[in-house]
C-alpha positions in Angstrom: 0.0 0.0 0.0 1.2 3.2 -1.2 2.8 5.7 2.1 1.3 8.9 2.3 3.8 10.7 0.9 3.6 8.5 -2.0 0.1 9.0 -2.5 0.9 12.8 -2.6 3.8 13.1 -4.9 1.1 10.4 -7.4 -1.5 12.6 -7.0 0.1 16.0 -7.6 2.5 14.7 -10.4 -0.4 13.5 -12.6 -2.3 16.9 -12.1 0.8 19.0 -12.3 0.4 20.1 -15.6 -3.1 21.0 -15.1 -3.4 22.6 -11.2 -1.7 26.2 -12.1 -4.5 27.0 -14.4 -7.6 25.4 -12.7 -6.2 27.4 -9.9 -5.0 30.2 -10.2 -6.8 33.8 -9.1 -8.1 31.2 -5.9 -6.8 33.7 -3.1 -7.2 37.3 -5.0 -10.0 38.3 -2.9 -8.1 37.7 0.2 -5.9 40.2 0.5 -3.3 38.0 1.2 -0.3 40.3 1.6 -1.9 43.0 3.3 -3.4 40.1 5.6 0.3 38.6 6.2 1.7 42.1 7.6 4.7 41.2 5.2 7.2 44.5 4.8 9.0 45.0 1.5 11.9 42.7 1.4 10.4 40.1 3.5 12.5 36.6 3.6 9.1 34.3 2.7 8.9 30.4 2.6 5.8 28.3 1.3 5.4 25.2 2.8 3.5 22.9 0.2 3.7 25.2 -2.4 2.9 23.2 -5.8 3.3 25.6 -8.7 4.0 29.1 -6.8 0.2 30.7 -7.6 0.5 31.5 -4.1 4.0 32.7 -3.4 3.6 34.7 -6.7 1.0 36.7 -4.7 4.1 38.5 -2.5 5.9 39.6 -5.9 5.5 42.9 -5.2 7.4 42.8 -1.9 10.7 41.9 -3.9 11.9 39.5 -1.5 13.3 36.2 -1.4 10.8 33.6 -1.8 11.4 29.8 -1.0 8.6 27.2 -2.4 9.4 24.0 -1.0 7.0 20.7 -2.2 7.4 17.5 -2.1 6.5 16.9 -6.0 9.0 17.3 -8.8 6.1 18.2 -11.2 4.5 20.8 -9.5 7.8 22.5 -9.0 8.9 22.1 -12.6 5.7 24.3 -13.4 6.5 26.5 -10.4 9.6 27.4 -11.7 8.8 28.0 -15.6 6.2 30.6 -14.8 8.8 32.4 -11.9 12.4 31.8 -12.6 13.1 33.8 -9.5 11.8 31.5 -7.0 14.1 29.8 -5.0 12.6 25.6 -5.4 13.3 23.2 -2.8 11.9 19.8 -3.0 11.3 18.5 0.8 9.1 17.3 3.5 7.2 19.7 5.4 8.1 18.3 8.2 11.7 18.3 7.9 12.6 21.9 6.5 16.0 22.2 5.2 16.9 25.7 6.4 18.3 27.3 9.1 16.3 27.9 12.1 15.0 31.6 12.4 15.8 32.5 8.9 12.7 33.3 7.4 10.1 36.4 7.9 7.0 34.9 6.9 6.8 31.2 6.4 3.5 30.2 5.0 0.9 27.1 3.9 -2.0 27.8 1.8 -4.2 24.8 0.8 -1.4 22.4 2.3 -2.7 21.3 5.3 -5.7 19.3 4.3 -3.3 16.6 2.9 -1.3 16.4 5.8 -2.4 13.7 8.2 -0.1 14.5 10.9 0.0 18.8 10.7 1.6 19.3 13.9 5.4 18.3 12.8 4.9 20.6 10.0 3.8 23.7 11.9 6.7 23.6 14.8 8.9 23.3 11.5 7.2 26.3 10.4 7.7 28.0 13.7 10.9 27.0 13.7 12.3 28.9 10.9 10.8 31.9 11.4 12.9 34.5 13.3 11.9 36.1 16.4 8.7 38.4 15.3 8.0 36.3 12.6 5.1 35.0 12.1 3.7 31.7 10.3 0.6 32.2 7.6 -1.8 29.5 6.8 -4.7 29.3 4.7 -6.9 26.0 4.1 -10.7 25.0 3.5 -12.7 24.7 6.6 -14.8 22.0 7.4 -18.2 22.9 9.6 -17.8 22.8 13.5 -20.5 19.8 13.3 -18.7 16.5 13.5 -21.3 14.4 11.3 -21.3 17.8 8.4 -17.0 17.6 8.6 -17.1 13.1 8.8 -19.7 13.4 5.5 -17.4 16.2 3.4 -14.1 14.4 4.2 -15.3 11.4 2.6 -16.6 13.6 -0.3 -13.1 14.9 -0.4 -11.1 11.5 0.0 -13.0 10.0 -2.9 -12.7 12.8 -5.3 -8.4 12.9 -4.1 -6.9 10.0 -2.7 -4.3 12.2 -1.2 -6.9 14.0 1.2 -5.7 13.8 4.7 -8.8 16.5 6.6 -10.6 18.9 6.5 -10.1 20.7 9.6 -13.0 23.3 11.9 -11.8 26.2 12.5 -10.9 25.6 16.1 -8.4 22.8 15.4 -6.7 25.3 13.3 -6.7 27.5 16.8 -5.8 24.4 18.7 -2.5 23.5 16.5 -1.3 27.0 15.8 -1.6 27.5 20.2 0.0 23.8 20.6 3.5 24.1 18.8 4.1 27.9 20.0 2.2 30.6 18.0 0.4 33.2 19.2 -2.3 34.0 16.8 -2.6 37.7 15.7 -5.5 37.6 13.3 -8.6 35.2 11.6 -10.8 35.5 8.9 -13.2 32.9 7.2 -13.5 33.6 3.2 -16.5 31.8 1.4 -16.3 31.3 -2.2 -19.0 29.9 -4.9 -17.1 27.2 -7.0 -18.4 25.0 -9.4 -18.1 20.5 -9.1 -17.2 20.8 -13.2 -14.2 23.2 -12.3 -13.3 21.5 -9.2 -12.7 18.6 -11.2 -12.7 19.1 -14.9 -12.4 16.0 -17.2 -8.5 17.3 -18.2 -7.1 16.4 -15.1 -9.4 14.1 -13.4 -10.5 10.4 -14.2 -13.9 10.2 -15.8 -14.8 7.4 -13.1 -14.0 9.5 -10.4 -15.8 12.4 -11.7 -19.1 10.2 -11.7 -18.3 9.0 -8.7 -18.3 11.9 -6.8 -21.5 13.3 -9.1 -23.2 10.5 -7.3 -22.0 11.2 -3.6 -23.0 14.8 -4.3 -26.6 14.0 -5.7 -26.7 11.5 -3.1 -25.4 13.5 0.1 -24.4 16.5 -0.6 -26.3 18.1 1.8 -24.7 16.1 4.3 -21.3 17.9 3.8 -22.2 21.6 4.6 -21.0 22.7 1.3 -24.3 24.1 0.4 -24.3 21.8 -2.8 -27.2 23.0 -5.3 -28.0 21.5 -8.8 -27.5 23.9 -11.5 -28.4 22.0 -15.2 -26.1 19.5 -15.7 -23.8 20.9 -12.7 -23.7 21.5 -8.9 -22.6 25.2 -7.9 -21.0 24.6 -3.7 -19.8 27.0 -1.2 -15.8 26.8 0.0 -14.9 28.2 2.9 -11.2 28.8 4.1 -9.5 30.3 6.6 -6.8 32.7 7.0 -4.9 32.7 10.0 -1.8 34.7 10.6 0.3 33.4 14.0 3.2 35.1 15.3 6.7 33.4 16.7 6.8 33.6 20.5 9.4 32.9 22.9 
């Protein structure tokens, strides 16, 4: 049986030609930067940062920017479209830079495919200097256990390499357990479409009807707020963005 990792770096190499596109523009109405408290020439890692869309967001601040992933792939596109970025293909959990060397170290839609996110967050605190602060960004699950239980296995089926969807509060709970002190929180909802969040070009046609059917099935188990549209479902994504800073 494939490790996790493995089922990761499967996953993300077959869609790596594909992911930039599908999505990019998915944090411009979040005000990332301005959210991060990042100064011009800001030291900035990204912890699970596929093909940079993210990272590409803090451009403006003419720093140096780290993306480190564990997929080949997804760097490879990473570093066509920004030849500046500084790649580094690594576990999360076992960062190879110095400790206190970063401004801003940061994981945006990482932590859902991390079964065991605490490793990777003291890493994260690790390398941030004193005043630094850690960034992360993820879907949300709903407070309710049966609503998160019933969209994780929505989410497992459509991606093998789904590890959780997290509440809100574990978020809160991790970031207080490995050392941060969190500074600011906001919950962003977003109206996405099933056919975009897994278009026929990167996903398997039986999984596609596979999770049609959960959907028509139970969607409104899973809190998503799944409605029929035609031939399509239109859902609600929620994420949250939660900026931490370094303490003693």
């Amino acid at each position: 049986m494939p490790s996790e990792r493995e089922t990761i770096q499967a996953e993300f190499e077959r869609a790596s030609k594909t992911f930039a596109g599908r999505t990019e523009g998915r944090f411009d109405h979040m005000d990332v930067v301005g959210f991060s408290r990042a100064r011009p020439g800001a030291t900035i890692l990204e912890v699970g940062a596929g093909t940079g869309n993210f990272l590409r967001l803090f451009d403006s601040l003419g720093g140096r920017r780290i993306a480190l992933d564990l997929t080949a792939g997804m760097l490879a596109e990473a570093r066509a479209r920004s030849p500046e970025m500084e790649l580094v293909q690594a576990d999360g959990g076992a960062i190879p830079l110095r400790s206190r060397s970063m401004d801003l170290a940061c994981s945006a839609q990482a932590l859902h495919h991390i079964h065991h996110p605490i490793p990777v967050l003291k890493e994260m605190r690790r390398v941030v200097g004193d005043g630094g602060r850690v960034l992360v960004v993820d879907q949300v699950s709903p407070e309710h256990v049966e609503e998160t239980v019933a969209m994780n296995e929505l989410e497992l089926l459509r991606d093998p390499s789904h590890a959780a969807s997290r509440p809100p509060s574990s978020f809160r709970i991790m970031l207080a357990a490995v050392g941060l002190e969190i500074e600011s929180e906001e919950i962003h909802d977003s109206t996405d479409r099933l056919s975009s969040w897994m278009p026929p070009e990167e996903f398997p046609v039986d999984r596609i009807e596979a999770v049609r059917r959960v959907v028509a099935e139970r969607g409104a188990e899973t809190g998503m707020d799944f409605e029929r549209d035609g031939d399509d479902w239109v859902y609600t994504r929620r994420r949250i963005q939660i900026l931490a800073r370094r303490v003693p």
